[in-house]
N, C-alpha and C positions, 0 to 999 in steps of 0.2 A: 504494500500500500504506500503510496506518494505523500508526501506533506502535505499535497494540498488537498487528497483523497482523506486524510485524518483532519482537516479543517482548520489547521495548524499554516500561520503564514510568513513564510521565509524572512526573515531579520536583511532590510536592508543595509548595502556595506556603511561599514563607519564612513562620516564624511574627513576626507585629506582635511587635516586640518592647516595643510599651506594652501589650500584651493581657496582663492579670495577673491571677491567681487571688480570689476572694473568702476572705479571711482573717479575716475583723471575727467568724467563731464559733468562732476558734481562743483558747487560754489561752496567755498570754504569762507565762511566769517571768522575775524579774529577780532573778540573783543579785548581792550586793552593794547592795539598793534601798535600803539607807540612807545610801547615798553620796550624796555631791550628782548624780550622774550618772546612776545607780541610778535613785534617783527621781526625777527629772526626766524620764526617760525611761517612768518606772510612772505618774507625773502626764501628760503628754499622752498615751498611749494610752489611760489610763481616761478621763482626758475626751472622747477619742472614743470610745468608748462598749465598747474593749476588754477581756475580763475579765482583768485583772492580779494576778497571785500575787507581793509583793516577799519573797523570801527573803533570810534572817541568819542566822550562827549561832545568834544567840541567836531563839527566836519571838518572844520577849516586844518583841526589839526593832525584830521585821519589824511585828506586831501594830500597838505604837505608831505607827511611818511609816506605815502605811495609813492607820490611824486618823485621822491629824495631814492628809493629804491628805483627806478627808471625800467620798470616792469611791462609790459602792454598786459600785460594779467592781471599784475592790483591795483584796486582804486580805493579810494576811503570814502568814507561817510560816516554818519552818526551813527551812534549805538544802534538805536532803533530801526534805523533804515537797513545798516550791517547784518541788522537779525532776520528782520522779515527776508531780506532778499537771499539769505544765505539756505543753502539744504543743511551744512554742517556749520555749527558753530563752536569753536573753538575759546573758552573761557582763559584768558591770561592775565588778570587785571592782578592787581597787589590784591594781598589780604585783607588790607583792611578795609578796602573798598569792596571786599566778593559779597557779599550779603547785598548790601546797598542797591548794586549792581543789578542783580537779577532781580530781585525783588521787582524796581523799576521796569522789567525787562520782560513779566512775568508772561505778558499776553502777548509778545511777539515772537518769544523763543518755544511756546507751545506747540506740538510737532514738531518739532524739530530735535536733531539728534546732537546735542550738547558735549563736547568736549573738554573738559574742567581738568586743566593743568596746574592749578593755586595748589602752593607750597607750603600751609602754615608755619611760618617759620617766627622764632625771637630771634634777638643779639643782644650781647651782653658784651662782656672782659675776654672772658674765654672762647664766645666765638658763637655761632650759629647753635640750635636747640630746636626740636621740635614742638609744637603747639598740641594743642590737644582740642579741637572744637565740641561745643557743646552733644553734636551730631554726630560726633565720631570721626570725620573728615571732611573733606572742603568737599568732598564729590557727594559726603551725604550729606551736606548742608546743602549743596546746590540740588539734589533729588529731593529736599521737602519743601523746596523753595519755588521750587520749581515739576509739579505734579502732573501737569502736562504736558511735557518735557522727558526724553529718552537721554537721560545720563549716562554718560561712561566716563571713566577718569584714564589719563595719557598724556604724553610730552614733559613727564615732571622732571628728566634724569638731563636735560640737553642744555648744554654749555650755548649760552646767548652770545658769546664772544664767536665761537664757531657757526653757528647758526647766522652770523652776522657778516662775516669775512668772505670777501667772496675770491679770492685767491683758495680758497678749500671747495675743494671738487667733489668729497667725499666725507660724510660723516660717519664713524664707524662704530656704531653702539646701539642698542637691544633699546624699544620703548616698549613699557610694562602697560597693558594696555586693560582695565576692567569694568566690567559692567554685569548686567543683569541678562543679558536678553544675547546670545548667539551673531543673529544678523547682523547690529549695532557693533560688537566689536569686532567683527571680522570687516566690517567696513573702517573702522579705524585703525586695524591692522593695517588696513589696506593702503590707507591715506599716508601710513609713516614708510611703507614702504615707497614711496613715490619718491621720496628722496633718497639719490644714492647712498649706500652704504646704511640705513636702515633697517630695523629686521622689527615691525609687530608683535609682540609674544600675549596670549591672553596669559594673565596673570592671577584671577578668580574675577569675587563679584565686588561689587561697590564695599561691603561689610571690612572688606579687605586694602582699601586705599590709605588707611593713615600711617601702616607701617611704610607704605609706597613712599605716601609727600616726606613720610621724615627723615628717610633715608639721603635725601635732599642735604641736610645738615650734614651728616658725612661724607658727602661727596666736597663739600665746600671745606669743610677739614684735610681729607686729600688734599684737593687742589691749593690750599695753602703751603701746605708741608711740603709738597714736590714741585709748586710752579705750574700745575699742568689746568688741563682742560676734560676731566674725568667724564667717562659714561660708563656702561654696565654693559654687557654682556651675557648669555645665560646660557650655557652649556649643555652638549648632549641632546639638543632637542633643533 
């Protein structure tokens, strides 16, 4: 008797989990892009040949950084404008403004698939620390803040100096990529690999971002110690 004669039905194969969606006709928003991180981040996806929208409060001052990057792919606008017109939105602003932010933001990043790079980070004597937010991390203060909104957290590990330089052809380091939902982070796997020398990793779900952002402060410890420009890597896989 056959499997399908017993009523019993055959397990379809695991999906490749490097088989990733084609993302290069999606519009990436970058809110915060006049940050060093921001745009560093709006500078290597337009240079792969991404359409990037850097949002500001101000337009005049998203305007300018597109401008200043000499892209035909990015242009600036305001927050708002950045969100609605965006499929992906890429969350980069300081800490202390991330709450504010969205909040403000809340009915124009609705659908859309959020990507929250905020670092919580102190400084003190001794040097960078990680924060602790009331939500557990920036990615889950941005998912209750944002309820109609498909959150994933990503971009936290990448040196804004390197991301900014355009003498560097190649960035060579692992982004930790997590969320809740499959499709969502294999689409932002997808998006970090656009840039050469990139590699996607799911990393788990949102519950799991704070040891992510805090790891942030030692890599800023590293790069004091040695001078360098540290990212991650993740082995075996």
């Amino acid at each position: 008797m056959t499997s399908t004669d017993s009523g019993s039905t055959p397990k379809p194969p695991a999906k490749d989990p490097w088989e990733l969606p084609d993302v290069s006709g999606l519009t990436v928003g970058v809110l915060g892009g006049t940050g060093d991180q921001g745009r560093g981040l709006a500078y290597r996806l337009g240079r792969a040949g991404q359409k990037v929208i850097i949002g500001s409060r101000a337009a005049e001052r998203a305007e300018a950084a597109a401008a200043e990057l000499g892209l035909a792919s990015v242009e600036g606008a305001d927050n708002a404008e950045c969100a609605r017109r965006s499929d992906i939105v890429i969350v980069a602003v300081p800490w202390d403004g991330h709450a504010k932010t969205l909040e403000s933001l809340k009915d124009e990043l609705a659908g859309k698939l959020v990507v929250d790079c905020v670092n919580p980070l102190g400084f003190d004597k001794k040097g960078a620390y990680a924060l602790t937010p009331e939500e557990g991390s920036a990615a889950e203060q941005a998912a209750a803040l944002l309820p109609g909104s498909r959150v994933t957290a990503a971009f936290h590990h990448l040196s804004a100096v390197l991301l900014q330089d355009p003498e560097v052809e190649r960035i060579d380091t692992d982004v930790m990529v997590l969320g809740e939902v499959r499709d969502d982070t294999d689409i932002v796997q997808a998006l970090a690999a656009r840039i050469p020398g990139m590699r996607g990793v799911f990393a788990g779900r949102l519950r799991n971002a704070h040891q992510v952002e805090s790891l942030v402060a030692n890599l800023i410890s590293v790069n004091r110690r040695y001078k360098a420009h540290a990212g991650l890597r993740v082995t075996d896989v």
